[in-house]
Every structure is written in structure tokens, then in C-alpha cells.
C-alpha positions as CSV (number, residue, x, y, z in Angstrom):
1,X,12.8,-1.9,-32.9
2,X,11.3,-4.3,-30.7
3,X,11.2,-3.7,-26.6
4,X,13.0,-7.2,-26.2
5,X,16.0,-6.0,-28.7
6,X,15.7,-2.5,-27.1
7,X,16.2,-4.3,-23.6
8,X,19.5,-6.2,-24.9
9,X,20.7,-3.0,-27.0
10,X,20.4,-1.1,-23.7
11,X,22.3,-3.2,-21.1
12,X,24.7,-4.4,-23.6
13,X,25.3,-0.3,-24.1
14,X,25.6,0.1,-20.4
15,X,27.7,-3.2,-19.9
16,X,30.0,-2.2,-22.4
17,X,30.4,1.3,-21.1
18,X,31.3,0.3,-17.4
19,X,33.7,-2.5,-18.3
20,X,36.0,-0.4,-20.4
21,X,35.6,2.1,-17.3
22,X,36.8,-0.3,-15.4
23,X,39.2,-1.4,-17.9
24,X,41.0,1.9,-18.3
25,X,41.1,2.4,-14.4
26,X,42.6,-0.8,-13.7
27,X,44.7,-0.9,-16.4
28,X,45.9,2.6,-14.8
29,X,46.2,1.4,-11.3
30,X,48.1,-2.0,-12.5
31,X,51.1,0.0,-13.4
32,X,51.6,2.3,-10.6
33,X,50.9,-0.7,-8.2
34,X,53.8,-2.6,-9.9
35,X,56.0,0.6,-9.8
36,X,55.4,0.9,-5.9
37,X,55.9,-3.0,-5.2
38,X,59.2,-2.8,-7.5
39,X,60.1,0.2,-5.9
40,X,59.5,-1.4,-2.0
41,X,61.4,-4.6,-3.6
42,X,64.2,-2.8,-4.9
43,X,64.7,-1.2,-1.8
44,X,64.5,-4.6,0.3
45,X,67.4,-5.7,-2.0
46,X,69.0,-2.6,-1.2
47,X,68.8,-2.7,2.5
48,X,70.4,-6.2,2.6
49,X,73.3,-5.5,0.5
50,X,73.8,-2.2,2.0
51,X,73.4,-4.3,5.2
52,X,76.2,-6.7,4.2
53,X,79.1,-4.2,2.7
54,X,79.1,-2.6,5.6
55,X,79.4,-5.3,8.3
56,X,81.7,-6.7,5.4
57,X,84.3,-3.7,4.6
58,X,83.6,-1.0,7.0
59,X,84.5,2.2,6.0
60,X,85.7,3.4,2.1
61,X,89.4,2.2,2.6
62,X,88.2,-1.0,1.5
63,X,86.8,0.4,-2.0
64,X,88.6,-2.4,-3.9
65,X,87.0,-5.0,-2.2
66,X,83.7,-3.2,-1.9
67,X,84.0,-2.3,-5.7
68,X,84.2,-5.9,-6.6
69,X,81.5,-7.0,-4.5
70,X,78.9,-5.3,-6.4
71,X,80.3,-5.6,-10.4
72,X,79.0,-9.5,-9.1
73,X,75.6,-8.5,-8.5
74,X,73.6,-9.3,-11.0
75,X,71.5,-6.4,-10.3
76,X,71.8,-2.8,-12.7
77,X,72.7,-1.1,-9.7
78,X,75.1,2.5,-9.1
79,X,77.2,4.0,-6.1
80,X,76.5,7.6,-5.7
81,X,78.1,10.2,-3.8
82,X,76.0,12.3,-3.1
83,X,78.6,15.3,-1.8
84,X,80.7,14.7,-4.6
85,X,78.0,14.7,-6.8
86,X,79.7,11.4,-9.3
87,X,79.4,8.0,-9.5
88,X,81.7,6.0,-7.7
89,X,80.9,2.3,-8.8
90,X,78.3,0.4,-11.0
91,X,77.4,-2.4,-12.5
92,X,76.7,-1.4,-16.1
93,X,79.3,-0.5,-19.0
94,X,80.9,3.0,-18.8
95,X,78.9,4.8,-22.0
96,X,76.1,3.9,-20.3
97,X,76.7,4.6,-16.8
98,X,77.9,8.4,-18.3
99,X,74.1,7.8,-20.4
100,X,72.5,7.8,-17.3
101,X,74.4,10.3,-15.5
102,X,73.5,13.0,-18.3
103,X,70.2,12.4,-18.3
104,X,69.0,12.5,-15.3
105,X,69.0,14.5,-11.8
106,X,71.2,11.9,-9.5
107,X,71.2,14.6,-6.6
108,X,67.2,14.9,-6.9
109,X,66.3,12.2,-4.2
110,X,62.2,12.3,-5.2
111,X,62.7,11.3,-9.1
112,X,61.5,7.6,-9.1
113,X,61.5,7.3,-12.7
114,X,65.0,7.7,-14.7
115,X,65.5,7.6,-18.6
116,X,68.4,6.5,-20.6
117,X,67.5,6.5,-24.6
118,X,63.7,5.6,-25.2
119,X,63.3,3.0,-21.9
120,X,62.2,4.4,-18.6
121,X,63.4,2.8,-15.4
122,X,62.6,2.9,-11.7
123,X,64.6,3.7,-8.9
124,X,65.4,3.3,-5.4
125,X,67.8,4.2,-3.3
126,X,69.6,3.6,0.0
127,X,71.8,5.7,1.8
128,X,74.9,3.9,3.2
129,X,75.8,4.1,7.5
130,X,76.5,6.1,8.1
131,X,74.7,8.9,6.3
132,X,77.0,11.5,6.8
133,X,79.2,10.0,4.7
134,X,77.0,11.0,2.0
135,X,77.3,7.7,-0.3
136,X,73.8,5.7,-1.8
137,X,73.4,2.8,-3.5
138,X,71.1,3.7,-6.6
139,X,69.1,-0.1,-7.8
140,X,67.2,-0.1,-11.3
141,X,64.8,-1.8,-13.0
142,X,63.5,-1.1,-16.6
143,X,60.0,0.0,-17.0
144,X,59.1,-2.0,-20.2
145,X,59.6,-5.5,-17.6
146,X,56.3,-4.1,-15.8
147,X,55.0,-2.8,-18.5
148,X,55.1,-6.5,-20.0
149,X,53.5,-7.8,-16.4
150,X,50.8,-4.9,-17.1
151,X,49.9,-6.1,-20.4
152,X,50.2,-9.4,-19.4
153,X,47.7,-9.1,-16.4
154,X,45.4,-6.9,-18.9
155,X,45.2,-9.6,-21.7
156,X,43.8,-11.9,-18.6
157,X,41.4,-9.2,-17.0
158,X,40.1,-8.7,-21.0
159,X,39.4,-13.1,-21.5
160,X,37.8,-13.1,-18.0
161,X,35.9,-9.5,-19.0
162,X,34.9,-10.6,-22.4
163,X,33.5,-13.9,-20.7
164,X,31.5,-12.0,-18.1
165,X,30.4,-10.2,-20.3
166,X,28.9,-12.6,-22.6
167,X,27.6,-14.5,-19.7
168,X,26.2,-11.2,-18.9
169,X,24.6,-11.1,-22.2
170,X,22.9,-15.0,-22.3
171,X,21.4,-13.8,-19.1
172,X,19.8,-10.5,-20.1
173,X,19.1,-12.2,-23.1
174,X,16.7,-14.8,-21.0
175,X,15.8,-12.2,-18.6
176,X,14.3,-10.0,-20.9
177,X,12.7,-13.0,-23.1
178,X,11.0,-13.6,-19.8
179,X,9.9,-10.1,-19.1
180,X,9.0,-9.0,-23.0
181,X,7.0,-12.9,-23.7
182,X,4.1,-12.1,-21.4
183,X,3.8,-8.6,-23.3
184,X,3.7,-10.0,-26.5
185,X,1.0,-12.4,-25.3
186,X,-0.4,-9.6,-23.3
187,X,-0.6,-7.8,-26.8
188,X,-2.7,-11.1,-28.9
189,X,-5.0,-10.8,-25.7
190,X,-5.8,-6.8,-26.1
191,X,-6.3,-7.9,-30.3
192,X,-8.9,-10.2,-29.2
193,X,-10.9,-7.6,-26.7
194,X,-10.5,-5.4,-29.7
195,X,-12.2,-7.7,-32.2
196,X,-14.3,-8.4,-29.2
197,X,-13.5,-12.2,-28.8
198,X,-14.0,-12.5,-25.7
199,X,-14.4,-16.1,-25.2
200,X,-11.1,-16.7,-26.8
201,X,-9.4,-14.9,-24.2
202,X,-6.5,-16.4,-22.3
203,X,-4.7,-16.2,-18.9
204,X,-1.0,-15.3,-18.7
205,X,1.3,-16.3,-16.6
206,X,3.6,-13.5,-15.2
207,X,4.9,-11.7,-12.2
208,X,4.9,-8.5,-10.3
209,X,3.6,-5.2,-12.8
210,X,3.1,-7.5,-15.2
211,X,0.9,-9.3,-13.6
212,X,-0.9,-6.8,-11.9
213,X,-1.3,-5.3,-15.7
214,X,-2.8,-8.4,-17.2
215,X,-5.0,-8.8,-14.0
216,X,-6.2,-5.5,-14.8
217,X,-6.7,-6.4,-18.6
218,X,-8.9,-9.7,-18.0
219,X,-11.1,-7.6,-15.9
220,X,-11.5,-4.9,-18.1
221,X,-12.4,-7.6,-20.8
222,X,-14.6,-9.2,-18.4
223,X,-16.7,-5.8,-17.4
224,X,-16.5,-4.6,-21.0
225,X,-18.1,-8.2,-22.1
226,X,-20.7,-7.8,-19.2
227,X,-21.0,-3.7,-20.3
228,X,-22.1,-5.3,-23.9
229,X,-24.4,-8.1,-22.8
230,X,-26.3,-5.4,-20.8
231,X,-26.3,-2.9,-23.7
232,X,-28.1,-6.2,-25.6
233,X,-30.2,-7.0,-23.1
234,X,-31.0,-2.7,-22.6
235,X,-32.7,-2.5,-26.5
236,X,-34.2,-5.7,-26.4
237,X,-35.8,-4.7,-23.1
238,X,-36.3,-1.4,-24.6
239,X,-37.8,-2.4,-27.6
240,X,-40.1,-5.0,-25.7
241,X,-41.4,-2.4,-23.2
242,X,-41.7,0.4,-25.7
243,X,-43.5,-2.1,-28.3
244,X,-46.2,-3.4,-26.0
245,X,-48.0,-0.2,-25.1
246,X,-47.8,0.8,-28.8
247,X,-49.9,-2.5,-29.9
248,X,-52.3,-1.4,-27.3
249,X,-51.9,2.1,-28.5
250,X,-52.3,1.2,-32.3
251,X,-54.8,-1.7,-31.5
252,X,-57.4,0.6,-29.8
253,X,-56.7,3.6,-31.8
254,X,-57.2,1.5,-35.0
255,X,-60.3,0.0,-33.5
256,X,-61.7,3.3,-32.8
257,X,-60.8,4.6,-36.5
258,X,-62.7,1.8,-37.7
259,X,-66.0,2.2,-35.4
260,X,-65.5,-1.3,-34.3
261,X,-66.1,-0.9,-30.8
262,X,-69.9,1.2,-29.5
263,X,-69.3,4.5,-27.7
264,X,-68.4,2.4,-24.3
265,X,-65.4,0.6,-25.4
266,X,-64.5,3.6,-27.4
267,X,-64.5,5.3,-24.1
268,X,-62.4,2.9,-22.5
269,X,-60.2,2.3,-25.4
270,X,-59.3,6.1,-25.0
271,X,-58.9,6.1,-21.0
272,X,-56.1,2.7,-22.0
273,X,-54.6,4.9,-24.4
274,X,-53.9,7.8,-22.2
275,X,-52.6,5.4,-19.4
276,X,-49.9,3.5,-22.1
277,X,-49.0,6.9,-23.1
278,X,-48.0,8.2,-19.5
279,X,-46.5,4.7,-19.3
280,X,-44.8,5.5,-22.5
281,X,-43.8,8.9,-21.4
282,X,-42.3,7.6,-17.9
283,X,-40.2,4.9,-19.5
284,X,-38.7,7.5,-22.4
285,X,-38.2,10.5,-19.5
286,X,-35.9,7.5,-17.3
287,X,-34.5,6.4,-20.4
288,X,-33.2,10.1,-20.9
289,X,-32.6,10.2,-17.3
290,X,-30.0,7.4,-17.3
291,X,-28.6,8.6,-20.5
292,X,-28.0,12.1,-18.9
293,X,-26.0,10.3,-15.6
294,X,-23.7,8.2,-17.9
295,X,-23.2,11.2,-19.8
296,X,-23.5,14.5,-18.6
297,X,-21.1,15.1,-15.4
298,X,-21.1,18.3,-15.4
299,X,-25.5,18.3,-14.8
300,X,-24.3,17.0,-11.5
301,X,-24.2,19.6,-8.3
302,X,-22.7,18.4,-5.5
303,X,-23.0,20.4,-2.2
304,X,-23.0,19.9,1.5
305,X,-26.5,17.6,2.2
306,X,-28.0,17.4,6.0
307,X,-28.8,13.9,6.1
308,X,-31.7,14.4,8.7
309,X,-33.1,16.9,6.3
310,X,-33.1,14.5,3.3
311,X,-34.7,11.3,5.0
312,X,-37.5,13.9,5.9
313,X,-38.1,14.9,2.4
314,X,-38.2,11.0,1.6
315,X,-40.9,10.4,3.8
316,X,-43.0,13.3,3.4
317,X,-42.9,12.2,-0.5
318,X,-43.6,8.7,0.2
319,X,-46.3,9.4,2.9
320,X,-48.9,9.8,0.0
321,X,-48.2,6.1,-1.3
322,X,-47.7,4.5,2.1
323,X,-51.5,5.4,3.3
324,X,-52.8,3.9,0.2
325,X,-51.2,0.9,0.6
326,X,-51.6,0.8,4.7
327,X,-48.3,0.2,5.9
328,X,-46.1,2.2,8.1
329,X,-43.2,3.9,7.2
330,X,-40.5,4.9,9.9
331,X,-37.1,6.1,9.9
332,X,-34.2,6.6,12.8
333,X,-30.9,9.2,11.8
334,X,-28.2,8.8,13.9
335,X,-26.2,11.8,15.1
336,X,-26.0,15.1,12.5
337,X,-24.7,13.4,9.5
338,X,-24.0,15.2,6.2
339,X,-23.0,14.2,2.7
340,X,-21.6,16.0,-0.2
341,X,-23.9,15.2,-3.0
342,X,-26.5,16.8,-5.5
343,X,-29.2,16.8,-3.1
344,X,-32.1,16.9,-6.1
345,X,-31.1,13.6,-7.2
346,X,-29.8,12.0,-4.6
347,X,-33.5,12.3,-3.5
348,X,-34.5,10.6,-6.4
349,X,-32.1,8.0,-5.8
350,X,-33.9,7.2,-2.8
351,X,-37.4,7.7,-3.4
352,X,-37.1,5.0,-6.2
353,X,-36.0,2.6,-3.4
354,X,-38.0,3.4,-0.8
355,X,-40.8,3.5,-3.6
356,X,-39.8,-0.1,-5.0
357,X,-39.8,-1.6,-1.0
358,X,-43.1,0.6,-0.3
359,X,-44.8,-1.9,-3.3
360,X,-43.5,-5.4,-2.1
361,X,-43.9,-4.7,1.6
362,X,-46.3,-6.4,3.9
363,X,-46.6,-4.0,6.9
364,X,-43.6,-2.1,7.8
365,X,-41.0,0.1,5.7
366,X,-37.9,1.6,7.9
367,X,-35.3,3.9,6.8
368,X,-31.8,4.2,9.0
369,X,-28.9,6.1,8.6
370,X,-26.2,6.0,10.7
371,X,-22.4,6.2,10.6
372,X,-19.9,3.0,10.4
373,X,-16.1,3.1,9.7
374,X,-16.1,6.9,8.5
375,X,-19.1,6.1,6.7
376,X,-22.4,7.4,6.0
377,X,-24.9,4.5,5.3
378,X,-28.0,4.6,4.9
379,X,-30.9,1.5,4.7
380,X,-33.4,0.9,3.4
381,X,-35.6,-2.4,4.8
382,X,-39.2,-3.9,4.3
383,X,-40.9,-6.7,5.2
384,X,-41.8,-8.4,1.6
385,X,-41.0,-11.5,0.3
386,X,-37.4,-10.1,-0.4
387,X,-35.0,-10.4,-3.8
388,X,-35.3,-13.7,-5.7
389,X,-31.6,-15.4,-5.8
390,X,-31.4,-15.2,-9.3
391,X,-32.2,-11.4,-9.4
392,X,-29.7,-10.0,-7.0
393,X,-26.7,-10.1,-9.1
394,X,-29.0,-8.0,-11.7
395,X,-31.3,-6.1,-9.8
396,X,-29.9,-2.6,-10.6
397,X,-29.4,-3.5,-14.4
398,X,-31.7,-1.9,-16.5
399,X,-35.3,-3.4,-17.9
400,X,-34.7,-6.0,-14.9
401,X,-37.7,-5.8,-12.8
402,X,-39.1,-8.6,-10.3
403,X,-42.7,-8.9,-9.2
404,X,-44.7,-5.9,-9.1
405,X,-41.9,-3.9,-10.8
406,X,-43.2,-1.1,-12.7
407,X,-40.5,0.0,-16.1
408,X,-37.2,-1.7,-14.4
409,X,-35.1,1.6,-14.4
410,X,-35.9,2.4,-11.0
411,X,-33.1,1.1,-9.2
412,X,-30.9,1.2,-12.5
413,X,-31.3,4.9,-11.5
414,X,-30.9,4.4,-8.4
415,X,-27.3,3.0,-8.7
416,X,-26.2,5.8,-11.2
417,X,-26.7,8.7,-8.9
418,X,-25.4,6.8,-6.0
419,X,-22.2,5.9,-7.7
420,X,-21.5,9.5,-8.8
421,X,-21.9,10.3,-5.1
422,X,-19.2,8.6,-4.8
423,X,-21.1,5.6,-2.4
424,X,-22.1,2.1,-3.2
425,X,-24.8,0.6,-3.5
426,X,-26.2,-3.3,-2.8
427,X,-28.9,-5.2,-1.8
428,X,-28.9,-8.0,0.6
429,X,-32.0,-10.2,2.7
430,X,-33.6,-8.4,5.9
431,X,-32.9,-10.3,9.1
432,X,-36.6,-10.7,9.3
433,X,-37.2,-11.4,5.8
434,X,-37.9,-9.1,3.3
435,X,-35.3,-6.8,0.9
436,X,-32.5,-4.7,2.6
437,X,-31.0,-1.6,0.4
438,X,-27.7,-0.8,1.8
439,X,-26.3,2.4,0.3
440,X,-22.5,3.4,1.8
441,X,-20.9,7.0,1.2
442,X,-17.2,7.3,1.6
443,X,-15.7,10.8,2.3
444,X,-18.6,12.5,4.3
445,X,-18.8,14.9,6.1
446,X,-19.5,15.1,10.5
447,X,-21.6,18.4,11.1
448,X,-19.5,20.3,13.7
């Protein structure tokens, strides 16, 4: 079954259920409320006439007059005395009045409901002044004349419930349409990420989870089209920087099988062929590298890293590279700052950066860490000619490399290790010009 008919089954069910709840308890409460008001009617009647016989004809000597007084009530009333345990008077026909008498408890004064035959009626009753004389006037009314206002009121309550309720109904009904429709579209959308149409996909219009769902859907489809692209762009790179050292490979080696080239070239042929396979050996051992981050979580060793410790080993692995190139190399750690991170490649993470601004910078190279906002972040400036515009939204994708790059995994690398560190990574222009690596850590750790 559909959600949408699900939805409708469900509070239909539940609607249902709590008006015949509510049914059965009012339809309860109706009657006993009628009984009460009859009864506190019945004995407003009863005051009043008791009221008026006795300003009227005083004490029992005037029976006669007293006796005719109430046969013209048109009320089904009796006279009781209450010592003499009888019925003095009435207004109904004898066999009845004896009916009455037989079945039922006259002297029991908290019986509000009487029976004569297969009717109820209710009672109330009012003692005469003074009480001592021990007589009551007894009023009646049958039960079936509330019971007919019961059913009466019921009948009403059920057209005004039945109406609700299918009011109720059209607006679930169009509720749930609203709240099921931008599923159902939600559903064609996921069907086109699946057969990977990504350019078909469209926006949907909804509110609260929904929306916060589909959100969440267009940007997976929009990271999963980008994931793709880059896997495209990965083996074409790939192929191209893997295919170019071959040639030179197979082009020299080919050469050399042949005799083409004297003992000279063959010489340098063989020197080329050793540096393209180094070349070719770096790019496969990053290659495997990368696969082994995206991969293998559990070759990943986090532990409790001094930061002071690990800028150190940066620069004494760098120093090597910087006095070739003649440029100086500084760094500045603020405070004793730790992170909890595989130390082993974390260090690579950073040697790759502070390698790739070593090779585009002018003069100066300076590495900072220091703590903003509870975090760690560390920096990682030169003095170059900085990222080219077009290149900072892909400088950390794979095979991307800008002048002077070397296999373009470098910083892919990079950006790996530092995301399963937990930080971020981005890069940004120097005040001063050049390329600024900003790497940010979230949960470190202050050295006590």
C-alpha cells in the first residue's frame, strides 16, 4: 500500500476510534444529565405546589379540598405517608397506583428510579411542613420521555460527527497529498541519480524534513556527479602520465635494440630510461598511496602528536631541498599544541606542501601553527607567484598540477590524510603574494 493511502487509512482509524469514544461517553452522560435536570425540575414543581397546599388548606382536616386540588394537576404525581407507610392521594388510576406501590420501595427515600411493568420512571420527592407530620408529595416522570430527548440529541451529535468527520477526512486527504507528492517526486529524482542523469535532475518544492531531505539529495547528486568527473578526469590523467614516460621508455629502449644510436646516445638513452622509470615508480607508489587512504581505515594510527615536534621533523626533511634552491625556510609554533593523528603520515601530508611551496617560492618559505577558536592550524606560506584562479577550486584533485608541478598527487595526498585527521584543508593568496596552505584541526588537544 502506498504511504499516501497508509496516511488516510491511519487517521481515518484513529478518527474513527476517538469519535465513537466520544460517542459512547456522551451518549452516557446525556442521560444522567437529563435525569438530574428532570429530577431538580420535578422538585421545583414540587416545592411550589407543596408551597401552595399548605398556605391553601393548612393542616390534613382539609383532605377533601386538598385531595381535589391535586387529581387537577396534570402531573403523575402521589401523596405518601411516610409513618403510615400508604398512599393517601394520586393522580393516576387505582390498578396502577397499587402497580406502583408493589413494585417499588416508597419508604426508601434514595431510589430515584421506580418501575411499573417494562417503563422506568424518575422521582422526586418533597416532604410537606411540617415534616413531622411525615406526609411527601412523590412527582414522576417516565424514563422513555428522556430517553427520546437522548436519542434525539444523539441523532444530532452523529450528522454533526459524521460531517466533522468527513471534513476531517478532505483535509487529511490534502494534507497528506501535500506531504506524500514531494516524496513521490523525491523518488523520480533518486531514479535519475541512479541511472546517473544528472543533468535531468530537478528541484522540489517542500517544507521542513522534507526539505532538508531533498536538500540533502541534490547535494549528494551534485558531489557524486563531481566524484565521477574526477574519477574521468583521474584515468585520463593517469593514462596520460603513465603513457608518456613509456614512449620514452619504449622509444629509447627500441632504439637501443636496434643499434640506431652510437655508444653515447646509448648511454644517455639508458641514464633517460632509469629517470622515467623512478618517475614511473613514484607516480604508481602515490597512486597506491591514495588508493590505500580512500580504502584502508584501519592502516590509519592515530595517537597523541606534539605539534612543535612535527614542524621540526618538516624542516629538518626539507632543509636538504631548501639549500639547493637558496631560500630560507622558517617556522614559529605557538604555545604546546598537540594533535591526535597518525604522526607518519600526517608528516607526509605536510612535507608534500611545504615541498610543493619550497619549488614555486622566490626567497622565503614560513611554517606557523598556532591555535584559533579551539583549533589547531597550521600554515603554510611562500612567496611565489601564488595559485592561478582557475586552479584553486582543483588544486587538491588528483593529476591537477600547475607550473613546476611534478605527478599532481601531491596535494591530492595531502588532502586525504588531512581529512582523515579530521581537519580541513584550503588554500588561499599570501598577503604578500604568493600561495598560503591553511590546514585546520578540530578536536585537539592543549598539552597540560
Amino acid at each position: 500500500m502506498k504511504l499516501h493511502y497508509q496516511l488516510n487509512a491511519a487517521f481515518t482509524t484513529l478518527l474513527l476510534v476517538i469519535l465513537s469514544v466520544t460517542g459512547f461517553v456522551i451518549y452516557s452522560l446525556i442521560l444522567n444529565l437529563l435525569v438530574q435536570d428532570e429530577q431538580r425540575q420535578l422538585k421545583q414543581n414540587g416545592e411550589l405546589i407543596v408551597t401552595f397546599l399548605n398556605e391553601e388548606f393548612g393542616t390534613i382536616q382539609n383532605f377533601q379540598q386538598f385531595s381535589d386540588f391535586i387529581e387537577e394537576q396534570d402531573l403523575q404525581l402521589f401523596v405518601y405517608d411516610k409513618q403510615l407507610n400508604r398512599i393517601l392521594d394520586s393522580t393516576m388510576a387505582n390498578n396502577v397506583e397499587k402497580g406502583f406501590f408493589l413494585n417499588n420501595d416508597f419508604a426508601d427515600e434514595n431510589e430515584s428510579l421506580w418501575e411499573y411493568g417494562n417503563d422506568k420512571y424518575v422521582t422526586s420527592r418533597i416532604s410537606f411542613y411540617p415534616e413531622s407530620r411525615g406526609l411527601q408529595l412523590i412527582l414522576l416522570t417516565p424514563l422513555n420521555d428522556l430517553q427520546a430527548v437522548q436519542h434525539n440529541f444523539f441523532v444530532r451529535m452523529l450528522i454533526v460527527f459524521i460531517v466533522g468527520a468527513g471534513a476531517a477526512v478532505l483535509l487529511s486527504y490534502f494534507l497528506t497529498n501535500k506531504l506524500v507528492t514531494p516524496l513521490s517526486r523525491l523518488k523520480s529524482q533518486l531514479k535519475k541519480i541512479e541511472k546517473r542523469q544528472f543533468d535531468q535532475i530537478e528541484r522540489i518544492n517542500a517544507t521542513g524534513e522534507i526539505k532538508e531531505v531533498e536538500q540533502s539529495v541534490f547535494e549528494m547528486a551534485e558531489e557524486l556527479q563531481r566524484y565521477m568527473k574526477s574519477q574521468q578526469t583521474f584515468f585520463q590523467n593517469a593514462s596520460h602520465e603513465l603513457k608518456t614516460p613509456l614512449m620514452t621508455i619504449q622509444g629509447y629502449a627500441e632504439g637501443i635494440r636496434d643499434h640506431i644510436f652510437d655508444q653515447e646516445d646509448e648511454e644517455k638513452g639508458l641514464e633517460v630510461m632509469v629517470t622515467e622509470v623512478k618517475r614511473l615508480k613514484t607516480i604508481i607508489n602515490e597512486m597506491i598511496l591514495l588508493a590505500k587512504l580512500d580504502s584502508e581505515q584501519a592502516a590509519y594510527q592515530p595517537k597523541e602528536i606534539v605539534v612543535s615536534e612535527l614542524v621540526d621533523q618538516v624542516i629538518d626533511r626539507a632543509l636538504p631541498l631548501v639549500n639547493e634552491k637558496g631560500i630560507s625556510l622558517t617556522h614559529d609554533v605557538e604555545g604546546d599544541l598537540t594533535l591526535h593523528a597518525d604522526q607518519e603520515k600526517l608528516l607526509r601530508a605536510l612535507l608534500n606542501i611545504t615541498f610543493n611551496g619550497i619549488r614555486h617560492a622566490r626567497s622565503h618559505v614560513k611554517i606557523k601553527a598556532t591555535k584559533i577558536n579551539h583549533m589547531v592550524t597550521i600554515t603554510i606560506t611562500d612567496d611565489g607567484e601564488g595559485v592561478p584562479e582557475d586552479l584553486v577550486q582543483h588544486i587538491f584533485h588528483r593529476f591537477v598540477k600547475g607550473k613546476n608541478g611534478e605527478t599532481g598527487l601531491g596535494l591530492a595526498i595531502a588532502r586525504a590524510i588531512v581529512e582523515q585527521s579530521g581537519g580541513k584543508i584550503s588554500v588561499e593568496q599570501a598577503e604578500h603574494g604568493g600561495a598560503k596552505f591553511v590546514l585546520r584541526f578540530f578536536g585537539e588537544i592543549d598539552k597540560k
